[in-house]
N, C-alpha and C positions, 0 to 999 in steps of 0.2 A: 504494500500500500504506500503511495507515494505522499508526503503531506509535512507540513511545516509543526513543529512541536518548541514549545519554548521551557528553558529548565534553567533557573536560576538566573532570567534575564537575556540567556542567551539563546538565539536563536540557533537550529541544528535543521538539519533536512534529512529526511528520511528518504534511503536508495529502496525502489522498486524491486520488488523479488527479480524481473525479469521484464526488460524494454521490450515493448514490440507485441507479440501474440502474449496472450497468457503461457505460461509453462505445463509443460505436460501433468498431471497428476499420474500417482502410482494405476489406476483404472485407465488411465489412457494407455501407459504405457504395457497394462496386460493385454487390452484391445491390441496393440499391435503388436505385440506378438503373437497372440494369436492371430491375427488376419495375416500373417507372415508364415503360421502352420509352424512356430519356436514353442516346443514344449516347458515349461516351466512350472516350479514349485516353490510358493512362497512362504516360508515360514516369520509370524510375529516374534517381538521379542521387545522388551524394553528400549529404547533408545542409546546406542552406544556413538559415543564418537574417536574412538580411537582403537588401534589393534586390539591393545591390552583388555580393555573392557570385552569388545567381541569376544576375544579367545575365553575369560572368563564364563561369558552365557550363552555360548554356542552348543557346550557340550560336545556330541558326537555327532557333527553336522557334521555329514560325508561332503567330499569333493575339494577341492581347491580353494583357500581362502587368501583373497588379496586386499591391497590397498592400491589406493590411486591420486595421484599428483596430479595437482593442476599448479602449472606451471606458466611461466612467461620469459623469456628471453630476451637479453639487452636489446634489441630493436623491437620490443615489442609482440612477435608473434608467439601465438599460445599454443600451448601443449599438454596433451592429457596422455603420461606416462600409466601404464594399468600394469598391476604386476604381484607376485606372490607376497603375502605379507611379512615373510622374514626375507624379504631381499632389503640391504642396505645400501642402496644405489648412491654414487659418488655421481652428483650431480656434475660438475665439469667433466666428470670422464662422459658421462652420458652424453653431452651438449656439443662435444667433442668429435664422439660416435656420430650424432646425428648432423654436424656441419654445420649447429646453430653458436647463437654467440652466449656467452655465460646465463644460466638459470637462475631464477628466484622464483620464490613461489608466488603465483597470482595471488592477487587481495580477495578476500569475502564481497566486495562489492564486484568487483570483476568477474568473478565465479557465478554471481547469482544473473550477472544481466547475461553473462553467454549462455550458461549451459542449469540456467534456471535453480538450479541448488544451492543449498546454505552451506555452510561449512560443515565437517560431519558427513555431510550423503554424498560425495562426491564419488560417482559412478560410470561408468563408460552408456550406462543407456541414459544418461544426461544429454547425452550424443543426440536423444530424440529433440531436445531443443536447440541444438544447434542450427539451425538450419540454414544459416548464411555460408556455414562451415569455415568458422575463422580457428575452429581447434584442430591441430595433428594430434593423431590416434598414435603412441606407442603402444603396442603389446610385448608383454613379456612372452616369449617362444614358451619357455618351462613351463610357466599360466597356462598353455596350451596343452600341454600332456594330462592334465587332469582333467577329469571329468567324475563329476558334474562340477561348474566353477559357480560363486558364491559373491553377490552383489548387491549392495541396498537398490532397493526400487523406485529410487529419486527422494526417500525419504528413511533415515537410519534407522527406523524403528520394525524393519523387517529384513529379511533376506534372501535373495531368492536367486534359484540356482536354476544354470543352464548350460548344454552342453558346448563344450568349446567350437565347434560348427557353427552353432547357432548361435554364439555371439559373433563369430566371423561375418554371416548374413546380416545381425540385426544394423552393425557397425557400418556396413557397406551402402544396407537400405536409407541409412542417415545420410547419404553423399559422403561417407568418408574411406577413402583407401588406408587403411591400417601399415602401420610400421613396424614388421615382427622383427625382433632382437635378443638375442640371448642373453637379457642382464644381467644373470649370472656373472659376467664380465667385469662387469664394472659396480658390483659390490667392495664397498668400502672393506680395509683388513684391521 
């Protein structure tokens, strides 16, 4: 919600979840995968926003479980690294890898007007609100070996898994050509 709030005199502006269309909700986004024929299972769970908490109330959730970077680079262009959650990527070796100029990570307001999420749910089918396509897709190659793989569904208070295929398609059906990489590589020692 966009709107002016005053707090001790001082005036503040509040940033829009998302410029432009509204952002997908978790129902949109089952919608299309299902009209895409992407099998999927969603499980709730408390709200977590960081590995550590997941790993804590995941329990014995089969499949692959990652995090994901949203990232920005010295001139500006964004990048959404997706990848298994005990990889410790050495952000310059990565930027390196990919030809771009030194990494930071995107702001919360940057996050929310691209790819419609808050801090916490950042997710590779956030990718349904890209639709200018101003994010690069990295995928982690070893992300890929697992199956079934494990992602909030634009909102962290659930998680829901799908076969590495089928995030291959749902990622493509976004307009985005994916970056697969073996980060392994460039894991920090």
């Amino acid at each position: 919600m966009q709107g002016v709030g005053v707090r001790k005199g001082l005036r503040r502006r509040t940033v829009p979840l998302h410029r432009g269309a509204m952002p997908a909700s978790p129902e949109t986004l089952f919608a299309r995968l299902d009209a895409l024929g992407i099998p999927h299972k969603t499980h709730a769970h408390p709200p977590v926003f960081t590995v550590a908490e997941a790993i804590a109330l995941r329990g014995v959730l089969p499949g692959g479980h990652t995090k994901n970077l949203f990232l920005k680079d010295k001139k500006g262009a964004l990048w959404l690294a997706v990848m298994l959650e005990e990889r410790r990527t050495d952000l310059k070796l990565l930027a390196d890898a990919l030809g771009a100029p030194r990494f930071s990570f995107g702001s919360g307001e940057l996050l929310q007007e691209v790819l419609g999420v808050r801090p916490g749910s950042v997710t590779p089918f956030a990718l349904i609100n890209d639709t200018a396509q101003r994010v690069t897709v990295v995928l982690d190659e070893g992300m890929l070996a697992h199956d079934p793989l494990n992602y909030h569904p634009l909102e962290n208070d659930r998680t829901t898994a799908i076969a590495p295929s089928d995030l291959l398609r749902f990622v493509e059906s976004c307009g985005h050509e994916p970056r697969i990489l073996d980060l392994a590589r460039f894991d920090r020692v």
